[in-house]
TORPA-4810 file (N, C-alpha, C, O; in nm, 3 decimals):
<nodes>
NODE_1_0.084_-0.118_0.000_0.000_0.000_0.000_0.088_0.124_0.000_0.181_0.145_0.078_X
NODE_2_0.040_0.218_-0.115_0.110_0.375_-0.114_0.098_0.424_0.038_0.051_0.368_0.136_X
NODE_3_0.160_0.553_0.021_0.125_0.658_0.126_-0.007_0.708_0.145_-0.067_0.757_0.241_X
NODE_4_-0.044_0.673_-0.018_-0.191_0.794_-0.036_-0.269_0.731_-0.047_-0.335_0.783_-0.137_X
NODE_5_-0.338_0.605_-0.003_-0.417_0.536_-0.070_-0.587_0.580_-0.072_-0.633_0.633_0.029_X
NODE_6_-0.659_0.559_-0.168_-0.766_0.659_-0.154_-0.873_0.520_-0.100_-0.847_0.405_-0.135_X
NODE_7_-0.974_0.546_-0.026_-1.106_0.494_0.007_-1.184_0.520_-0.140_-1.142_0.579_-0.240_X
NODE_8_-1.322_0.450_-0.114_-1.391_0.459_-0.237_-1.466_0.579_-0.249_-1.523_0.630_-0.345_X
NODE_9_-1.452_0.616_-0.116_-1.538_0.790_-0.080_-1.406_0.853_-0.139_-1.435_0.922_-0.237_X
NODE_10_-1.304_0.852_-0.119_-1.187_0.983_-0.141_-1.187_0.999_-0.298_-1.169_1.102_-0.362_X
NODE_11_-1.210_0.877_-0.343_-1.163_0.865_-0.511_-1.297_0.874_-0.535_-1.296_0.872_-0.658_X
NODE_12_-1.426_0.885_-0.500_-1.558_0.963_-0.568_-1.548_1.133_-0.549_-1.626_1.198_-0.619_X
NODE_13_-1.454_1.209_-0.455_-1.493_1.329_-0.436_-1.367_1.342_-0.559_-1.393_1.397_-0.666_X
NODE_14_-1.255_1.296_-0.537_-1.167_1.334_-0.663_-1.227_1.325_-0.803_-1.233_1.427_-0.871_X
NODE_15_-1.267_1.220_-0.844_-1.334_1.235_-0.997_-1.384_1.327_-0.961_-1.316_1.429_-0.975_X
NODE_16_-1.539_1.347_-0.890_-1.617_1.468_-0.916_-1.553_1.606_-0.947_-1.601_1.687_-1.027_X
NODE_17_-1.432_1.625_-0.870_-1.374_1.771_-0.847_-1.260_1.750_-0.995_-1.240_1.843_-1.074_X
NODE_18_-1.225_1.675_-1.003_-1.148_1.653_-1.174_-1.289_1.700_-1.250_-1.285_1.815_-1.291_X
NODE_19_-1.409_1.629_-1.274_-1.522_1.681_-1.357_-1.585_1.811_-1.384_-1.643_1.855_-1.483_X
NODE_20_-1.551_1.872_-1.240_-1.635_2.013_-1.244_-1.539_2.109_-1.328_-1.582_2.195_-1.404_X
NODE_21_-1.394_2.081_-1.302_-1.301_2.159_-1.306_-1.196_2.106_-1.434_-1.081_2.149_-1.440_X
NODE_22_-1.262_1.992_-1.552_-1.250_1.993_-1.667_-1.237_2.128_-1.765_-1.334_2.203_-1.774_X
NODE_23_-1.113_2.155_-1.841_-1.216_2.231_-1.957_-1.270_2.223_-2.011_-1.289_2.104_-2.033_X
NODE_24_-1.346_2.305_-2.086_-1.456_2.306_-2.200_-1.424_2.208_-2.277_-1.313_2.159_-2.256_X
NODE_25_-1.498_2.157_-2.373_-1.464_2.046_-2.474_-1.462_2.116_-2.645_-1.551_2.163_-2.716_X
NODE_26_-1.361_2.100_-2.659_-1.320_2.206_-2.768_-1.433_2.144_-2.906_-1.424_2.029_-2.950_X
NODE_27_-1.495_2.206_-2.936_-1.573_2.207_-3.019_-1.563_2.247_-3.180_-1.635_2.334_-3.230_X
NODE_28_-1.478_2.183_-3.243_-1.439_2.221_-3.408_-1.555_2.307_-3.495_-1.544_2.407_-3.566_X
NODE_29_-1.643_2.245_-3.468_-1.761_2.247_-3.550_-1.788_2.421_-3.530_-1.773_2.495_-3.626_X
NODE_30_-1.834_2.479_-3.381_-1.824_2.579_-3.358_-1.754_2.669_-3.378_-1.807_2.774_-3.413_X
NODE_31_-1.618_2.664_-3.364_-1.474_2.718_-3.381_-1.440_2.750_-3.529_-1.357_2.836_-3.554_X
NODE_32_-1.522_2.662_-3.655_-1.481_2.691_-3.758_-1.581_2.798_-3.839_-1.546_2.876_-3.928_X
NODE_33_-1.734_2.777_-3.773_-1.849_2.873_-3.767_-1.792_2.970_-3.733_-1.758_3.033_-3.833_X
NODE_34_-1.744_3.045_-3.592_-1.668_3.179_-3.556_-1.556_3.192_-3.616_-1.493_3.279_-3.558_X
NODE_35_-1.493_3.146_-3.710_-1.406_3.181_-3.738_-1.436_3.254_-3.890_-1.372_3.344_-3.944_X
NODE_36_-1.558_3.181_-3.941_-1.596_3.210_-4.066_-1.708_3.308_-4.056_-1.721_3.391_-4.146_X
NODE_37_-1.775_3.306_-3.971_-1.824_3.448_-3.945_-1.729_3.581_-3.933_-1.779_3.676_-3.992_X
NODE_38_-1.609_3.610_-3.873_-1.556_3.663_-3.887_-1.498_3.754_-3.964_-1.470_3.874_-3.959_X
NODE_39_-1.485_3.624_-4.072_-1.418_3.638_-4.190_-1.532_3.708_-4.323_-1.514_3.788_-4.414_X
NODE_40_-1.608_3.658_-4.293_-1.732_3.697_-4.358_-1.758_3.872_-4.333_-1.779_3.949_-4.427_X
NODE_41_-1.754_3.899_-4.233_-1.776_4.009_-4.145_-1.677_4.104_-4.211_-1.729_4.198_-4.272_X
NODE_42_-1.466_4.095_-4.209_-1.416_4.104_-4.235_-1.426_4.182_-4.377_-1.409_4.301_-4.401_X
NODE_43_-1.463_4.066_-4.469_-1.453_4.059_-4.616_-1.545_4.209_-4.623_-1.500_4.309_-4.679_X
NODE_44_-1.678_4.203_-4.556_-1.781_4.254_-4.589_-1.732_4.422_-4.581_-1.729_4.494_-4.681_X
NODE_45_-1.703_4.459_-4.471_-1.638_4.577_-4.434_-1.521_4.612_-4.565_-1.499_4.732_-4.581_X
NODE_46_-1.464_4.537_-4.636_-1.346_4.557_-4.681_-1.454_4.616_-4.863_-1.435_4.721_-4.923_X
NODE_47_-1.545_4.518_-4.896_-1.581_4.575_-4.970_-1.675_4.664_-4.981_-1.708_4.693_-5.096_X
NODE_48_-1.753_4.743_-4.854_-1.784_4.864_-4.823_-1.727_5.007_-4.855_-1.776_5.112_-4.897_X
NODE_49_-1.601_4.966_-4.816_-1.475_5.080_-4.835_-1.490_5.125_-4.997_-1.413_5.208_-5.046_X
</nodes>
């Protein structure tokens, strides 16, 4: 046995507190939408001028 050994209570509050404190889940799909809005946006202004 480690030093640290966890109970089945210690290693349920750890996942949970790893879960809450996950980052976001990077989302491509979204990311390529804002990026092309942007760009769109961008373009649009440019041929205003």
């Amino acid at each position: 046995m480690g030093k640290y050994q966890l109970d089945n209570k210690g290693k349920a509050a750890v996942k949970n507190y790893h879960e809450k404190n996950k980052p976001a889940k990077f989302d491509k799909k979204q990311q390529l939408e804002k990026i092309r809005a942007e760009y769109l946006e961008k373009k649009q202004k440019q041929t205003d001028k």
